[in-house]
C-alpha positions in Angstrom: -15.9 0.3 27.7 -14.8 3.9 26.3 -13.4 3.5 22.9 -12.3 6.2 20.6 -11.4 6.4 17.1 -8.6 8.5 16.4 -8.7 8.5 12.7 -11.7 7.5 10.9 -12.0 9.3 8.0 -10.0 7.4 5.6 -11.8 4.1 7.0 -15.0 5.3 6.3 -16.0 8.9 5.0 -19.3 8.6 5.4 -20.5 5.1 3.2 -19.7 2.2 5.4 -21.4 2.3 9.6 -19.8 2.4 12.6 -22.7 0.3 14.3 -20.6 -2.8 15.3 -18.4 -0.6 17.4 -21.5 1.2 19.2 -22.0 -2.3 20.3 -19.3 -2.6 21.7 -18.9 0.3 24.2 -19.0 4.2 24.3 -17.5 5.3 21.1 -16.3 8.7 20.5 -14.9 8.5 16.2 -13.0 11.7 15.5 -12.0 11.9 11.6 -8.7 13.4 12.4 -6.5 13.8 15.5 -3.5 16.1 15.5 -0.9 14.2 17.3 -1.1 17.0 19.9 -4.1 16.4 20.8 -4.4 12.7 20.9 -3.7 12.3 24.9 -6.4 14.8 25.6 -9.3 13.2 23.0 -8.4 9.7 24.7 -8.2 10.5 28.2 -10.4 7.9 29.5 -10.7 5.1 27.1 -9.9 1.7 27.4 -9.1 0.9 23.6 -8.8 3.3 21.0 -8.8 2.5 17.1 -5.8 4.3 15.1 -4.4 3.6 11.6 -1.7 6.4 11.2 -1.8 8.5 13.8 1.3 8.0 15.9 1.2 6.3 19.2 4.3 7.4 21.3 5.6 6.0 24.6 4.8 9.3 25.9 1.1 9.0 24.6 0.8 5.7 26.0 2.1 6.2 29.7 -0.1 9.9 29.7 -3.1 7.5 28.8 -2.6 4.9 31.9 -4.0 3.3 33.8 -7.3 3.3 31.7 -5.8 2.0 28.3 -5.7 -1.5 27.6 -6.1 -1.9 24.2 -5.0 -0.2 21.1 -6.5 -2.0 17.8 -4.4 -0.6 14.4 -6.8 -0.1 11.5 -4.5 -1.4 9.0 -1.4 -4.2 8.3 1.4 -2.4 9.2 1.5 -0.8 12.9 4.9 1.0 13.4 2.7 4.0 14.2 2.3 2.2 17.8 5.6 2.1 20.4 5.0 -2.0 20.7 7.9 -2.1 22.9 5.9 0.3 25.3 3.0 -1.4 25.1 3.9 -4.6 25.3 6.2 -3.3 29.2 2.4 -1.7 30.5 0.3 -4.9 29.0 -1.4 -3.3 26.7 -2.3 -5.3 24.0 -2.3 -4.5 20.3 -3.8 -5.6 17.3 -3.8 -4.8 13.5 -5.8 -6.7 10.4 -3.2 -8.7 8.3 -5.9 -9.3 5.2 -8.1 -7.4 4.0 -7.2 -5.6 0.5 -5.1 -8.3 -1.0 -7.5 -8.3 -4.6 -7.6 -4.6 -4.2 -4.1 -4.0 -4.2 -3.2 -6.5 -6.7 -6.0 -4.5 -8.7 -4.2 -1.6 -8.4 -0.9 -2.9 -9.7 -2.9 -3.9 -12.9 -4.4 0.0 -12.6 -1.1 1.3 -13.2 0.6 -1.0 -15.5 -2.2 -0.4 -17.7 -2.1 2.9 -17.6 1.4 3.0 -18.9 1.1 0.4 -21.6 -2.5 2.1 -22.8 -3.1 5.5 -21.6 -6.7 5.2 -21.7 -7.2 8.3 -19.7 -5.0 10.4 -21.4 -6.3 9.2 -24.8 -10.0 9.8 -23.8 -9.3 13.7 -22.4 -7.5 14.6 -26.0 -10.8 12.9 -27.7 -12.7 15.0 -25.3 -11.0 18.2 -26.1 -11.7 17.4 -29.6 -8.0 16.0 -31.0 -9.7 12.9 -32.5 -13.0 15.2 -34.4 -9.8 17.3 -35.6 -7.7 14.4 -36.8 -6.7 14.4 -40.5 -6.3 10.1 -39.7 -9.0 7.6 -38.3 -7.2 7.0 -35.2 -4.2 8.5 -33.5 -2.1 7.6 -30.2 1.1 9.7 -28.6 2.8 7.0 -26.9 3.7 3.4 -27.7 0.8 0.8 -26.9 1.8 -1.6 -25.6 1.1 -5.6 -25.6 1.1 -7.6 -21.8 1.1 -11.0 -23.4 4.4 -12.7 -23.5 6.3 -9.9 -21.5 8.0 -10.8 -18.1 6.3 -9.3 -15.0 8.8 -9.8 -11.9 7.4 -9.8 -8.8 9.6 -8.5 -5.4 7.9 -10.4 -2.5 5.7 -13.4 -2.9 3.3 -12.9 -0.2 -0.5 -13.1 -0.2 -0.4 -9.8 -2.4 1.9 -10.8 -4.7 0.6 -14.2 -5.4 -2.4 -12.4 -6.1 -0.9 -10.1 -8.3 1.0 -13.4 -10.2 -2.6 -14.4 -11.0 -3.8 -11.8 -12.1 -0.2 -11.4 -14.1 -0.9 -15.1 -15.6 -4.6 -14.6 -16.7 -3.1 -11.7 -19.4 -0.6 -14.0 -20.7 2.5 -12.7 -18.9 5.6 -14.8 -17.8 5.7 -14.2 -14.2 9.0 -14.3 -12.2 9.2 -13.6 -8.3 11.5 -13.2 -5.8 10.7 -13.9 -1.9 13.9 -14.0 1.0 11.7 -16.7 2.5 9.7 -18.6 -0.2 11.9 -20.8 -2.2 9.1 -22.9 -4.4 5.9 -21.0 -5.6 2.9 -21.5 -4.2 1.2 -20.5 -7.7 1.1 -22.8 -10.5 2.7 -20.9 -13.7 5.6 -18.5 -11.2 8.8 -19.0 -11.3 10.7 -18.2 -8.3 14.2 -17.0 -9.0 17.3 -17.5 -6.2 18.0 -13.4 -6.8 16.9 -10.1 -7.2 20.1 -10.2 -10.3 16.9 -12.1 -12.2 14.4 -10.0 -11.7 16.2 -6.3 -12.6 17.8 -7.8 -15.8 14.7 -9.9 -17.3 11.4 -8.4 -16.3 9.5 -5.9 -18.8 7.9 -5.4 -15.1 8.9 -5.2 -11.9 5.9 -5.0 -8.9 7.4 -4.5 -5.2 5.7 -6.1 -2.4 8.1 -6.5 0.4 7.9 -4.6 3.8 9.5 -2.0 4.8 12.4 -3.0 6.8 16.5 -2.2 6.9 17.2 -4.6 4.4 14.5 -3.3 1.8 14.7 0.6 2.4 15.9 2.4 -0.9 16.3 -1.1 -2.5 15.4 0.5 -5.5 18.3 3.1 -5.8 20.7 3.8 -9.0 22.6 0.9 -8.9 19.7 -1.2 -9.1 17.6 0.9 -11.8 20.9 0.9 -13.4 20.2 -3.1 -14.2 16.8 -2.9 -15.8 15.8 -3.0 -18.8 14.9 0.4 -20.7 12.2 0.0 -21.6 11.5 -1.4 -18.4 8.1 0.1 -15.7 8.4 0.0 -12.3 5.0 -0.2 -10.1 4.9 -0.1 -6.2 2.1 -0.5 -4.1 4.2 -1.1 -1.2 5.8 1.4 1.2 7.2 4.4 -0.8 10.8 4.2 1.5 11.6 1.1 -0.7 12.1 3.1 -3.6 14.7 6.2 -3.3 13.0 8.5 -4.9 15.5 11.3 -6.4 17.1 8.3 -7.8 14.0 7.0 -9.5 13.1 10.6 -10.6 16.9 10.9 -12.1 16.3 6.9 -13.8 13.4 8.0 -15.7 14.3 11.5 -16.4 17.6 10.4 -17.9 15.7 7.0 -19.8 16.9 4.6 -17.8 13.5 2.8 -17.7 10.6 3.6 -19.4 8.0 4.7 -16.5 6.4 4.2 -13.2 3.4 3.8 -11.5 3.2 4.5 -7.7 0.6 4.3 -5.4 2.8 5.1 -2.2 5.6 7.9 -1.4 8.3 7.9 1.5 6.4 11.4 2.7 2.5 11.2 2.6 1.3 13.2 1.9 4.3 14.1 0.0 6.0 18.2 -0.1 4.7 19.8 -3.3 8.9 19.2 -4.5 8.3 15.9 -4.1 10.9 14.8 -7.3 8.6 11.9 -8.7 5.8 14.7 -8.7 7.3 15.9 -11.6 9.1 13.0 -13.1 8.9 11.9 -16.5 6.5 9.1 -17.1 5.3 8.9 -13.8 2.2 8.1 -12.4 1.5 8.8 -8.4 -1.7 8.0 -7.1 -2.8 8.9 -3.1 -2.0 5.6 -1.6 -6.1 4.8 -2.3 -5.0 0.7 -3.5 -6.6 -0.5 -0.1 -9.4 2.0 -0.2 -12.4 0.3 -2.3 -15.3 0.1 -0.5 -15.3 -3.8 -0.1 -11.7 -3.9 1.0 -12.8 -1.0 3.4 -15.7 -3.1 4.7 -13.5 -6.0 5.3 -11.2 -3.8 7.4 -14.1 -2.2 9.3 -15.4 -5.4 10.1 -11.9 -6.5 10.9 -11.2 -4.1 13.6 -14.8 -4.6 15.4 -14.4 -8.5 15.8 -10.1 -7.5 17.0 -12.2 -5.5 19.8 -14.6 -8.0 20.7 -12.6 -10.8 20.6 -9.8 -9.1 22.9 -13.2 -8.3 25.4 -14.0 -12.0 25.6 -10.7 -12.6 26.8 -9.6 -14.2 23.1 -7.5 -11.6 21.6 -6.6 -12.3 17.9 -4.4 -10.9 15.3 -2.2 -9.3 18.4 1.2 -7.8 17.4 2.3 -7.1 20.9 3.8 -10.6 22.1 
């Protein structure tokens, strides 16, 4: 079997091995494919391995009648015409879990971040603020406790259950809000009939829905308009829940406190990207899935999609 990886780079830059794919078949990895050239560097194979790369109904009829398989390197697979695929048989696969405690580690990241600015506060000590202070200590923002505030949680999925743990263990109240989960499958979480509950009460509010119609810009003005001020918003989500000019106007005007984002609706995002520049906001290169054991997992993840879709016993398949 030909196999070729489209876009391995993010995957694995160099510290995890590609061995359980050489197993498999001829493997050609390629760390990035223009979309122009993805018909030519896959002419031939019978499965190739993609995470965002897009795979158009054009690409996929230019690549017949050799390409059964296409196996998605991550959760979400709206890089891949499904529709198309699923008309010429060609099955596809992605890998539902595999950075759940990352992610949720992430959240965490950011939300201390804002209530602490450790970082900030150590580069000022490093450029010698602290050996120049006239008092024993100093800080230029409010610190901030977690204990007793109310973290809200949008989506109550794997991820966010995992973040409601985490959210628990430093002695938050944790209030969530799930379409389709109406009792809590973690001891300690409220789950609240409306997203009314979570914009007026949280201190916190962590998104973990998918983007779909019904949650694109759900965070728009109207919406910020309800949350506290003092208020931090943190999504590790998909940046197209969150409009972002009006988050950029929301914390540039003070109508919450700050943000932490680990995902943009462009990425990588233009250099006038508003939330670049917003105040009190914190964007980091969608890296939440990308520790090394979450990267492993995922790796791992897409070799046994391949084999088990050789033996005949596909798994995890998104094209049915």
């Amino acid at each position: 079997m030909k196999i070729v990886v489209l876009d391995g780079h993010t995957l694995n830059p160099g510290d995890l091995s590609w061995e359980g794919l050489h197993e498999l078949g001829e493997v050609d990895i390629y760390e990035r494919t223009p979309p122009a050239t993805v018909v030519e560097r896959a002419q031939g194979a019978q499965a190739i391995v993609v995470n965002k790369v897009p795979i158009t109904r054009e690409t996929i009829d230019q690549l017949l009648p050799d390409l059964r398989y296409i196996g998605v390197s991550a959760t979400g697979y709206d890089i891949v015409d499904i529709v198309a695929a699923r008309e010429r048989d060609i099955l596809v696969t992605n890998v539902p879990t595999y950075g759940t405690d990352s992610v949720a580690q992430m959240v965490f990241a950011h939300l201390l971040n804002l209530t602490q600015h450790v970082a900030y506060h150590a580069e000022t000590t490093r450029q010698g603020r602290w050996s120049e202070s006239p008092d024993w200590c100093y800080w230029d923002y409010p610190l901030i406790e977690l204990v007793g505030l109310t973290m809200g949680i949008v989506g109550f999925g794997r991820i966010g259950q995992a973040v409601g743990r985490l959210a628990l263990a430093f002695g938050m109240q944790v209030i969530a809000y799930d379409a389709y989960i109406t009792e809590s499958p973690v001891p300690g979480v409220e789950m609240v009939a409306s997203m009314e509950r979570i914009l007026r009460e949280s201190d916190v509010i962590s998104l973990h829905v998918p983007l779909t119609p019904e949650t694109k810009g759900m965070i728009n003005t109207e919406n910020l308009a309800k949350m506290k001020r003092s208020a931090f918003l943190i999504n590790t989500s998909r940046g197209a829940v969150v409009n972002e000019a009006d988050l950029a106007q929301a914390l540039n005007t003070g109508v919450i406190a700050g943000a932490g984002l680990d995902v943009l609706p462009v990425e990588p995002p233009p250099r006038d990207s508003p939330l670049l520049q917003a105040k009190n906001c914190y964007v980091t290169p969608h890296i939440s899935w990308a520790t090394r054991s979450a990267r492993m997992r995922l790796l791992n993840a897409v070799v046994e999609n391949l084999r088990a879709f050789i033996e005949g016993e596909p798994v995890n398949v998104v094209s049915r």
